[in-house]
Every structure is written in structure tokens, then in C-alpha cells.
VMD Tcl script that draws the C-alpha trace (Angstrom):
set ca {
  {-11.43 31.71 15.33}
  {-10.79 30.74 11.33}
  {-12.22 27.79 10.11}
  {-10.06 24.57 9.78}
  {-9.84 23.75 5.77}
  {-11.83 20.67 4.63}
  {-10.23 17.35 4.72}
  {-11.38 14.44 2.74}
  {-11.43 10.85 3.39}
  {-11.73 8.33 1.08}
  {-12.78 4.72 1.29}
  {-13.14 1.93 -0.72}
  {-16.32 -0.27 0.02}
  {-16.45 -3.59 -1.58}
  {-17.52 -6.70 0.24}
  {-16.65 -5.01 3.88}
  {-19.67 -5.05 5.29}
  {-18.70 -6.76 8.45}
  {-16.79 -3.58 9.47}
  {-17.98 -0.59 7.12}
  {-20.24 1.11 10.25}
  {-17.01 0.93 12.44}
  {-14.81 2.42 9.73}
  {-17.08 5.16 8.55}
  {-17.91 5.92 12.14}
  {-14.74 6.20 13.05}
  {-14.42 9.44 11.17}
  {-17.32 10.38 12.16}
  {-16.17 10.35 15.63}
  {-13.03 12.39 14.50}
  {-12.18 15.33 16.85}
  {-11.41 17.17 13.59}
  {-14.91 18.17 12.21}
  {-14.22 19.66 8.78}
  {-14.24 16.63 6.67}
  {-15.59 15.41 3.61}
  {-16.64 11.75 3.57}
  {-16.22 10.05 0.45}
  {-17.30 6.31 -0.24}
  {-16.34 4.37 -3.99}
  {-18.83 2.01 -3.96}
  {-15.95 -0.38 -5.70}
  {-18.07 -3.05 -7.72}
  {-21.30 -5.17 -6.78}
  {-20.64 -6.48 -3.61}
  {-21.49 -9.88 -2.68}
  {-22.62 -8.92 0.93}
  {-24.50 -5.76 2.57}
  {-22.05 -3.14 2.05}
  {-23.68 -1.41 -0.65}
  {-27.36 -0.59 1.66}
  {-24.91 -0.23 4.56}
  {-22.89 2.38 2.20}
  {-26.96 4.12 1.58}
  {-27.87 3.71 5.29}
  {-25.01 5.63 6.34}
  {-24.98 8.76 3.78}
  {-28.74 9.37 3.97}
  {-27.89 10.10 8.28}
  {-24.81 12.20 7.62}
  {-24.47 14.71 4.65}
  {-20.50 14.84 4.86}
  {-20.44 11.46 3.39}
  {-20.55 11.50 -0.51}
  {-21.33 8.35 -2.40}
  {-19.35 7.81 -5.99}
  {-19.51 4.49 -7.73}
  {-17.43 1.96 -9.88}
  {-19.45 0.23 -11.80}
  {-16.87 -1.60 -13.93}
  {-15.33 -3.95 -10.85}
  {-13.20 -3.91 -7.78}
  {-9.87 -3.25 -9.44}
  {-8.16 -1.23 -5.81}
  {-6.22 1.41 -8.76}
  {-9.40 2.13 -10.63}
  {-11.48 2.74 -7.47}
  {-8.46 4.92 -5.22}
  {-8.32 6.95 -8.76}
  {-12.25 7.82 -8.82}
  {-12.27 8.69 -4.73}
  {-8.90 11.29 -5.95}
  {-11.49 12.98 -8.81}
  {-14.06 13.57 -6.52}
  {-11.77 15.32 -3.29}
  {-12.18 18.78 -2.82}
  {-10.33 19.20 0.48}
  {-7.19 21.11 1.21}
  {-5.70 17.34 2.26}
  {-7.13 13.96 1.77}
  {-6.50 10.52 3.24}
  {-7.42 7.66 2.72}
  {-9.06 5.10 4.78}
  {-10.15 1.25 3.71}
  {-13.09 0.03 4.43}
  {-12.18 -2.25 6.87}
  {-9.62 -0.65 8.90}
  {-10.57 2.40 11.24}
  {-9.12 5.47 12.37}
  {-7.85 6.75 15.95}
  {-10.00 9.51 17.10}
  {-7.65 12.17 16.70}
  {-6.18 10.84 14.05}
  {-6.83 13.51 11.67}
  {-5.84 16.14 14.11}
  {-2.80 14.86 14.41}
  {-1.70 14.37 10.96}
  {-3.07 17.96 10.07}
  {-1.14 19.43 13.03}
  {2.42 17.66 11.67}
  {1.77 18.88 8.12}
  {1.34 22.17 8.87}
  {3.70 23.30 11.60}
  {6.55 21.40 9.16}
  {5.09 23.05 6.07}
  {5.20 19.55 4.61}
  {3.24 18.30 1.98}
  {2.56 14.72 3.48}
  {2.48 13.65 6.72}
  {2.43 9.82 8.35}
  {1.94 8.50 11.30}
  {2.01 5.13 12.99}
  {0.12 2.07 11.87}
  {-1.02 -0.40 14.62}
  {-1.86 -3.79 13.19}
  {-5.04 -5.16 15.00}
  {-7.13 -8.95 14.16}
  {-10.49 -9.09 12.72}
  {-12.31 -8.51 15.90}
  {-10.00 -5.59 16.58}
  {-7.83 -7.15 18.93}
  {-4.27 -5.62 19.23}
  {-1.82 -8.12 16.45}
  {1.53 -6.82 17.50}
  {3.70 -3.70 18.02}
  {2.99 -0.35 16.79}
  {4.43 -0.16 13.09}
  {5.89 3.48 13.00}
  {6.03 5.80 9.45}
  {2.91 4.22 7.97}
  {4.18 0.71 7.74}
  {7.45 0.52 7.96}
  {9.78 0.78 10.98}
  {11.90 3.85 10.93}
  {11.36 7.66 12.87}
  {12.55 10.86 11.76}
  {11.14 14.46 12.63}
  {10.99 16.06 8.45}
  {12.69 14.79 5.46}
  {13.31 15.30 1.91}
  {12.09 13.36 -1.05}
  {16.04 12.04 -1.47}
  {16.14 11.59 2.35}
  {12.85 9.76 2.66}
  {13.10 7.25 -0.24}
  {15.76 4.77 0.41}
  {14.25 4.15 3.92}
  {10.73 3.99 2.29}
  {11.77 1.67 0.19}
  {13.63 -0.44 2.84}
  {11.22 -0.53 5.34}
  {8.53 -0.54 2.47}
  {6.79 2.84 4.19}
  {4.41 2.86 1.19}
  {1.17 2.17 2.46}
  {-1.42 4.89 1.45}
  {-2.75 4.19 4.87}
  {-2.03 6.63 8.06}
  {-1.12 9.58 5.70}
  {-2.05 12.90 5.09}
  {-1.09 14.44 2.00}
  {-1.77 17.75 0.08}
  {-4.14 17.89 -2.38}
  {-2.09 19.95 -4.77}
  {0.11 17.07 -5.16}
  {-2.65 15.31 -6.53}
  {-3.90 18.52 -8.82}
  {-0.78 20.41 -9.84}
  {1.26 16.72 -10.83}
  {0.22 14.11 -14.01}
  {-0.03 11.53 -11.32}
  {-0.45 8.08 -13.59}
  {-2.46 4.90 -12.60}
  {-2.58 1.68 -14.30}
  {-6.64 0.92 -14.32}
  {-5.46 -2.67 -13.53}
  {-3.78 -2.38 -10.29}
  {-5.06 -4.78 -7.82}
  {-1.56 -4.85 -6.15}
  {1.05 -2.29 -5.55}
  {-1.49 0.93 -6.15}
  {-0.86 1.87 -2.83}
  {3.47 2.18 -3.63}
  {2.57 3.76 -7.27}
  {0.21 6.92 -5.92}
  {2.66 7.52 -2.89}
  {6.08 7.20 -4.53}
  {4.37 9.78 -7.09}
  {3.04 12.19 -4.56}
  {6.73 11.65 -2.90}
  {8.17 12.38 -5.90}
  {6.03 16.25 -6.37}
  {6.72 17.29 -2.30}
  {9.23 19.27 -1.28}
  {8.69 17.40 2.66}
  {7.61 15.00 4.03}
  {7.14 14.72 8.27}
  {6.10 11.86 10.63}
  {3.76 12.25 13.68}
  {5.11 9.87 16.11}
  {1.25 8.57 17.30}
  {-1.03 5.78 16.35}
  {-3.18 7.42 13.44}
  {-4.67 4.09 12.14}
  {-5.45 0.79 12.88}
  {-5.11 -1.71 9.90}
  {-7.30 -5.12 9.69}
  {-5.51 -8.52 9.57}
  {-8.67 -9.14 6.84}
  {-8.21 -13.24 5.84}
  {-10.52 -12.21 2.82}
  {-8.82 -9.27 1.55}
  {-7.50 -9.13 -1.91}
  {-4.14 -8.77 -0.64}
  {-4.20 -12.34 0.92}
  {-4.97 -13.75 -2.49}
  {-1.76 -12.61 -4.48}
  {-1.12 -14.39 -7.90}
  {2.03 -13.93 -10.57}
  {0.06 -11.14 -12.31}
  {-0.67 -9.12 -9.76}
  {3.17 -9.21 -8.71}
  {4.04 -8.63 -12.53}
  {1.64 -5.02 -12.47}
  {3.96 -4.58 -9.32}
  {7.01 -4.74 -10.88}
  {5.83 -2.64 -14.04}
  {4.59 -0.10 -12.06}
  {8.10 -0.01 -10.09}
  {10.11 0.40 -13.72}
  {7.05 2.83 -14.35}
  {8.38 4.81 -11.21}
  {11.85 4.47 -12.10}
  {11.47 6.59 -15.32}
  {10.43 9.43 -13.36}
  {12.71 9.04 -10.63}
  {15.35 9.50 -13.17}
  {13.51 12.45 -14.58}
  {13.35 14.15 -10.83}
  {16.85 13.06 -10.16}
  {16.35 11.15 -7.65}
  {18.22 7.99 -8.52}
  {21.56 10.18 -8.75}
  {21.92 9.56 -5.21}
  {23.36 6.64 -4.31}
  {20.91 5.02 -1.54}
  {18.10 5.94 -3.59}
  {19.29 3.91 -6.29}
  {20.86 1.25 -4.32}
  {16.97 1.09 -2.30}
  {15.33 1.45 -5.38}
  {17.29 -1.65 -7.60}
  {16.85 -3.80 -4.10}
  {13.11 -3.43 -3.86}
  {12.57 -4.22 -7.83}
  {15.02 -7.39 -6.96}
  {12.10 -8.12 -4.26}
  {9.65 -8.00 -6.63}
  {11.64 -9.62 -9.12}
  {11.78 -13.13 -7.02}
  {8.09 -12.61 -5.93}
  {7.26 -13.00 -9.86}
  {9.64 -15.74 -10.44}
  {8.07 -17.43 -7.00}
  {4.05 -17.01 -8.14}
  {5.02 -17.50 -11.94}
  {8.33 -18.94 -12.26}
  {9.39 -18.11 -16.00}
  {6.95 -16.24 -17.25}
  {8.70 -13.10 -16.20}
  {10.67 -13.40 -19.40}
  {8.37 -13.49 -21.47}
  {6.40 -11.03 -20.52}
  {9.59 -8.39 -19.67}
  {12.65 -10.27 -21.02}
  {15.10 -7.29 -21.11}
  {13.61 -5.82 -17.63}
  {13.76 -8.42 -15.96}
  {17.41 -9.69 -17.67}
  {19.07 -6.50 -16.67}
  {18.14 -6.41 -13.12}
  {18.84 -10.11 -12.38}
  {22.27 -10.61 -14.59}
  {23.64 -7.02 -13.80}
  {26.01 -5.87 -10.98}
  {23.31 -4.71 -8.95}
  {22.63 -8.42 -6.90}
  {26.19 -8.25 -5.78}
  {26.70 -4.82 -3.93}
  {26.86 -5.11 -0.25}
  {23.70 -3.22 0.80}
  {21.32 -4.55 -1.87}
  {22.27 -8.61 -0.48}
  {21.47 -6.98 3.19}
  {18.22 -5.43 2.07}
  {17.64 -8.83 0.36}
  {18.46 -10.37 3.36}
  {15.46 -9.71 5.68}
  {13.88 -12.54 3.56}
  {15.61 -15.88 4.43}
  {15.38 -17.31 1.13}
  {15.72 -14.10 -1.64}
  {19.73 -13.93 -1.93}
  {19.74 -17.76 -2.93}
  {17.21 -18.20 -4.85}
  {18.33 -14.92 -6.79}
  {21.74 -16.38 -7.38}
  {20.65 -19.89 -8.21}
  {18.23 -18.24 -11.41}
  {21.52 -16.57 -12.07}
  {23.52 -19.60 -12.22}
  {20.51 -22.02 -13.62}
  {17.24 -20.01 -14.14}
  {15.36 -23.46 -14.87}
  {17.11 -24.89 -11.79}
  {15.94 -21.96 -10.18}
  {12.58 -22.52 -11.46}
  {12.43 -25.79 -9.49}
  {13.41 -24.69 -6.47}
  {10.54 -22.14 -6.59}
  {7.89 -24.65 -7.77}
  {8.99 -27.12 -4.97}
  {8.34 -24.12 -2.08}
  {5.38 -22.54 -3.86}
  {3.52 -26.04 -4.11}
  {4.89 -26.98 -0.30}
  {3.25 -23.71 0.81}
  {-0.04 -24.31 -1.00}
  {-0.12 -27.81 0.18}
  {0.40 -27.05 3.62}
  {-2.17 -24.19 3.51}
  {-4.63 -26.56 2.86}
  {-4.09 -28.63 5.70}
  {-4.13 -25.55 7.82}
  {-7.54 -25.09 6.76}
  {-8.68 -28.47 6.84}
  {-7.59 -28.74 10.03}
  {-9.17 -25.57 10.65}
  {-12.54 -26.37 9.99}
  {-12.53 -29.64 11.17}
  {-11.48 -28.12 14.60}
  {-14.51 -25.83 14.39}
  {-16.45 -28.82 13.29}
  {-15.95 -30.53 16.42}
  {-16.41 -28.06 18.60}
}
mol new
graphics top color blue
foreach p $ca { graphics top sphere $p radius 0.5 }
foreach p [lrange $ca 0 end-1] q [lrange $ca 1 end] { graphics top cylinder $p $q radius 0.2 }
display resetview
């Protein structure tokens, strides 16, 4: 019988000590058995994970330990995990999420017998405690099936149903070693779209296995939770970022992929004028001009996309027509929402308080 190639796994470990022995063990427990197990000890962490992260590669010599130092920054630390693979595939696993049991099998299976160069499967959404949220998410995140696709194919419905999670995927390493894949060392927010619209970008395939490969944590104290204008502005440079090579790769000469592409930067677009309200102009005046006071707002498929959010299409249109009206609007519903987050909490603790 030939040997299986090596896969990798990579997972960031900061402050996830609460759930780093289920994650790691959970590829352990993998019914694939040729894997490398890499940990980025991402930053000082304020709880155990780092003698967890010790504990668990002193038992297990697949498990290799690599370390930023610097901080926590998500980009930096997914970017130092991709340097040290040396697997025919890799994916990539947080630290506080875990992984079906044949998860691996699965993807690898799909990639190969399609010849494709990534392959996703489903994402089921489970609580803290691991209790099942809701229904299974298929294609990594997003909520549309297909058997094998092409790069043109695949990106306006990635972008629609925002399939960009790095989560659930397997992907070939020579996308990673044969491509000038870019990362901005700040990325806190978005990484996950900028390394997997890249690696979509270099494959010739892409194919969905229609299972549950990974189960993602509902984590209150994630970074994602705790999004600010910044972290939405790296977003939206990163997506003109992608643009530029989209345009290289021809991509955005078909017309869904532009359509999908100019809809999701008009996503991001109110998400910066939501968190930061006009500071989007002064920190990308012409971007951020061009998109909102072009043509693009008013084609038929880009209000639909925009759509799926109650609030986007107006609130678009009213900068349009009054940015510092529009600025108003957003500061009344970004303060209401703060507010009112509060007295969830309060009420929160104050219910635990009595009990």
C-alpha cells in the first residue's frame, strides 16, 4: 500500500486555553494519520494556553511548536504557521474550534479524485460548550453546493455567500510555494478573505465535499467579536489589494465577478462608515469616492446582494445624497447598539448574580 502524503495543520493558540486539548486532540483523533501538527504560539497569552501548547507537544512528536513573539496580530501568526508547512496540503484549524474525525479524509479524498487544488467542506456552527448553534453552513461558510468549479465560477458566489473562511478547507501547498501570496502584518480582520481569494486566484479548481469537516466556536471573547473602524478599514484595503490582481488574472472581465466583487467592497464600505463614520475619506478619499458615487450602487444585482442586510441600500444612498447626514444616521445606530449591549450585559450578570 503507498503511503498517504503528509498533511499539515495549523493552529493559532492565543488565550484558548479553555478548548486547546479538544482542538489539538481532535486531530489527533483524525482517521487520516499522516499529519503534521503545527501550533503558532500567537503572543503571551493571558491564560494557560502556552504550558497547555508544551504539555501537548512533549506527548506527541507530530505537533511542532513555532512562536510569535511580537503579538497576536491573526495575519502575522497564519503567515508564520504557512513558513513552517511541509505537507503536500495544509489546513488550518483555530484554536478553539475542532475538527470532525474524518475530516481530513474527506477533504483529501475530494481534492484528489477532482484534481483540484482546494477543497471545502461544510462548517457546522456549535456554542461554547459545543452545543449544536444552528444548521449546517455548506462551502466553508457560506450557503451554496456545487460538485468542481473554476476560479471565475467560484468567485461571485464566494463573494456572495462570503465562502471565505480559511476554515473547513484543504488546499495545496504549491499554491502557497509556487505564488507571491502577500499579507499585510497588520491583519486582525479579513486575513482569512486575503490568503483564500489569493490561493483562489493561483488554482485551476476548486471542489466541495458535501460533509461536516469542522465545527466553528460561537467564542464571546474572540477577536472577531470586538471589531473596530480600523480593523474594517485593513478589510477594505486588503479587498482593493485583491482587486489589483484580480484584474491582473482577469478575473474581473467577467461580469458576476465584478458585479460580486464591487458589492462586497460596498459591504465593507458601510461597515467603515458604520464603526468610523468619516474617517474613510480621509484615510482613502478617492477609493472610497469612486465606489460610493459611481454607477456601481445602482445595478440591479449589487442593491440585491446589498439587500441581505436590512439597512445597507439606505444608508448607502443617504451618504450619497448627504454623507454628513449619513454620518448621523450611523452614529445614532452605532451608539443605540452599544448602549443596548450594555444593558444586555448588565442584565446579564445581574441575572447570574442572583442566581
Amino acid at each position: 500500500m503507498s503511503v498517504k502524503p503528509l498533511i499539515s495543520t495549523i493552529t493559532l493558540a492565543y488565550n484558548v486555553g479553555k478548548y486547546l486539548n479538544e482542538s489539538i486532540s481532535s486531530i489527533q483523533k483524525q482517521s487520516y494519520e499522516n499529519l503534521e501538527i503545527i501550533m503558532v504560539i500567537n503572543g503571551k497569552s493571558k491564560d494557560e494556553t502556552d504550558e497547555i501548547a508544551l504539555s501537548l507537544a512533549a506527548a506527541d512528536n507530530r505537533i511542532k511548536l513555532v512562536y510569535n513573539h511580537k503579538n497576536s496580530i491573526i495575519g502575522e501568526g497564519r503567515m508564520i504557521g504557512l513558513n513552517t508547512v511541509t505537507g503536500d496540503y495544509f489546513t488550518f484549524l483555530d484554536g478553539d474550534d475542532f475538527l470532525a474525525s474524518d475530516a481530513i479524509d474527506n477533504l483529501y479524498y475530494t481534492i484528489t479524485e477532482k484534481q483540484a487544488d482546494i477543497s471545502i467542506g461544510y462548517i457546522q456552527r456549535v456554542y461554547v460548550n459545543g452545543e449544536i448553534n444552528q444548521g449546517v453552513r455548506g462551502g466553508g461558510g457560506g450557503g451554496f453546493e456545487y460538485d468542481t468549479l473554476t476560479p471565475e465560477e467560484y468567485i461571485p458566489d464566494c463573494l456572495l455567500y462570503i465562502d471565505t473562511l480559511l476554515h473547513g478547507k484543504l488546499y495545496s501547498t504549491k499554491l502557497y510555494k509556487e505564488n507571491n501570496i502577500h499579507m499585510f502584518n497588520d491583519s486582525s480582520l479579513g486575513e482569512d478573505k486575503l490568503l483564500h481569494l489569493q490561493f483562489v486566484a493561483y488554482a485551476k479548481k476548486i471542489t466541495q465535499t458535501h460533509k461536516i469537516v469542522h465545527y466553528f466556536r460561537l467564542n464571546p471573547n474572540s477577536m472577531t467579536n470586538k471589531l473596530r473602524y480600523k480593523d474594517f478599514w485593513g478589510e477594505f484595503r486588503n479587498m482593493l489589494w485583491i482587486e489589483k490582481l484580480y484584474e491582473e488574472k482577469g478575473y474581473l472581465s467577467h461580469l458576476r465577478c465584478l458585479e460580486s466583487f464591487k458589492a462586497h467592497q460596498l459591504y465593507l464600505l458601510y461597515y467603515c462608515f458604520f464603526t468610523g463614520y468619516l474617517k474613510i475619506f480621509k484615510s482613502l478619499p478617492q477609493e472610497a469616492s469612486e465606489l460610493l458615487y459611481g454607477d456601481f450602487i445602482m445595478i440591479k444585482s449589487i442593491r440585491n446582494y446589498l439587500k441581505q442586510w436590512k439597512f445597507y441600500v439606505p444608508i448607502l444612498e443617504t451618504y450619497r445624497f448627504n454623507r454628513y447626514l449619513g454620518v448621523f444616521i450611523c452614529f445614532i445606530m452605532n451608539n443605540s447598539r452599544i448602549v443596548l449591549r450594555k444593558i444586555k450585559k448588565f442584565a446579564q450578570n445581574n441575572f447570574s448574580t442572583n442566581s
